[in-house]
N, C-alpha and C positions, 0 to 999 in steps of 0.2 A: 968825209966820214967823221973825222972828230970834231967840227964844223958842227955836225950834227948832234952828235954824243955831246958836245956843250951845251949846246942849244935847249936840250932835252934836261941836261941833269939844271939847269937855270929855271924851266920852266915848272918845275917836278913840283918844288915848296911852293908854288903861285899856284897850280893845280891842286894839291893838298889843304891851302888854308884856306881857299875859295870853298872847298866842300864842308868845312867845318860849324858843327851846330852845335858842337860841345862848348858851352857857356864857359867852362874854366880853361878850354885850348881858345878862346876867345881872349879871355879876360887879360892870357899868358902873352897872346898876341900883341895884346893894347900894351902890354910893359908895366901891368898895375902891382902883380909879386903880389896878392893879395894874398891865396893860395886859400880862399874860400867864393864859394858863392853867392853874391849878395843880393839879396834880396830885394826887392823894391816898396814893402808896407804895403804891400795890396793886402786889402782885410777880406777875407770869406764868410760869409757868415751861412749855414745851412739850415734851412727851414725845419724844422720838428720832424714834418711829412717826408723830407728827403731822408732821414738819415737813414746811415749804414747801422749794420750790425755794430755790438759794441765790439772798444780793440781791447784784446786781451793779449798781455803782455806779462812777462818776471825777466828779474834784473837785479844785479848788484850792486849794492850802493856805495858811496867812499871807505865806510866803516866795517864794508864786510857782508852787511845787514842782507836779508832778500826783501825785497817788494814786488809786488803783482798785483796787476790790476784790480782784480777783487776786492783786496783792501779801501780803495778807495769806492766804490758803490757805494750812493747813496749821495753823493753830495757832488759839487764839482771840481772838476780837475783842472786846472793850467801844467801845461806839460812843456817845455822851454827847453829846443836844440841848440847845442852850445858847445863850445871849445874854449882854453885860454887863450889861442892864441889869434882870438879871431874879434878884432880891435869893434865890430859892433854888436860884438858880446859882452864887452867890456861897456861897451856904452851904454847898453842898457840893466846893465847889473842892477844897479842900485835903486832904479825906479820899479825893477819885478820885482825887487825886494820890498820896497817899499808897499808894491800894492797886494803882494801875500799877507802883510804883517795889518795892513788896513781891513783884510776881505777875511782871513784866517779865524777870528772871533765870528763870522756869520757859517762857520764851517768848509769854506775853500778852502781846498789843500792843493799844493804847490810841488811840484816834481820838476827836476832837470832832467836833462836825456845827455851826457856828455859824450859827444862822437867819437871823438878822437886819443885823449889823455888819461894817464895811470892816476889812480887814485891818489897820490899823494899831491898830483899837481890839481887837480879839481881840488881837494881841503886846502890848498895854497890860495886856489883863485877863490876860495869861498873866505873864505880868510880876510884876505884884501879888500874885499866890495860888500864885505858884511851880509854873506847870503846865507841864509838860515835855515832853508830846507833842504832837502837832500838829491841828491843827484846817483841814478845808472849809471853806472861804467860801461860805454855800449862800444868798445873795441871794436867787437865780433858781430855790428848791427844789427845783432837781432831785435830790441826796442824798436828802434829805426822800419825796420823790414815789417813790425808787426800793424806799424803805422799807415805804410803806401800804400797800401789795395784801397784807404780812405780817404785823405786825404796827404798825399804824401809829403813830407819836411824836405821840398826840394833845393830848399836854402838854411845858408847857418847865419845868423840864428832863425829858428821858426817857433813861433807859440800858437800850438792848440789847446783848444779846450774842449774839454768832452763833460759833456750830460750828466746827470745824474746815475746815468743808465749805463754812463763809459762811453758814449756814442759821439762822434766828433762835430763839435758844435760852430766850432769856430776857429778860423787860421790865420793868423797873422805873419806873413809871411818877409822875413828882414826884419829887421831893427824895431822895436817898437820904440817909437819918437814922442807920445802923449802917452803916459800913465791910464789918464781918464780914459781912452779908448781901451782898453783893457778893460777898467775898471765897469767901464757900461757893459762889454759883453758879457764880465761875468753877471752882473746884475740882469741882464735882461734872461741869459741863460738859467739862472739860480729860479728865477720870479716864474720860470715854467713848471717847475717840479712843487711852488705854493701851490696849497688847495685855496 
């Protein structure tokens, strides 16, 4: 009998991690302590004809401010899921900054979605990596949640961009590792809404 009951309680965690699909009881497994998701730069890009309804979204930004979706209509959007403490958010800080501050004179405007952190530590990491647009405090995911039924940010970091229309255009899902890939999707996205 306890032959048994040993047997059993040995085999329990071999049975449980064998069922597991969850990408970060995965990740926890492999011993990597990442304690995010990461992505792998698979780029999406959605045809005109496919898209969804626009996302409509309000959120609060470091400073307090509200933004919603609306405000931005008319032009396009890059929308960038992120954390401080999420080392390839950091890594590509300074090249979505770079390619806001390149694209922002042709009317791209640039939003963060921060997952996870209080407002004071998002103005710290903005701080640090010289990011200059503003960022959701999305604690309570609702940003996040207004996202998924579209294209959901199933990795941190993720960057969408959405249409003129709010419509999601495009997802870069992980790290973005080339600037210029960004940089073309918004150009190819922007050059649909040219007459």
């Amino acid at each position: 009998m306890k032959k048994s009951l040993l047997a059993s309680l040995i085999a329990l965690p071999l049975i449980l991690t064998g069922c597991s699909t969850d990408p970060l009881a995965e990740q926890y497994l492999e011993g990597s302590n990442k304690n995010y998701i990461a992505g792998d730069g698979t780029i999406t890009e959605i045809p005109v004809s496919n898209r969804s309804e626009p996302v409509e979204f309000r959120g609060e930004i470091e400073n307090g401010d509200i933004v919603t979706s609306q405000q931005y209509l008319g032009n396009v959007l890059v929308v960038n899921f992120w954390y401080a403490g999420c080392a390839p958010c950091r890594a590509e800080a300074r090249d979505l900054e770079q390619v806001y501050k390149d694209t922002s004179p042709e009317g791209v405007n640039f939003l963060g979605v921060n997952v996870r952190d209080q407002a004071a530590t998002a103005l710290a990491f903005s701080e640090t990596f010289g990011v200059t647009y503003p960022s959701i405090i999305d604690q309570d995911g609702q940003t996040q949640m207004a996202f998924s039924s579209n294209v959901p940010p199933n990795a941190v970091p993720t960057t969408v961009v959405l249409d003129a229309q709010g419509r999601v255009a495009a997802r870069i899902l992980g790290q973005l590792t080339n600037p210029s890939i960004l940089e073309t999707l918004i150009q190819d996205i922007s050059a649909e809404s040219t007459p």
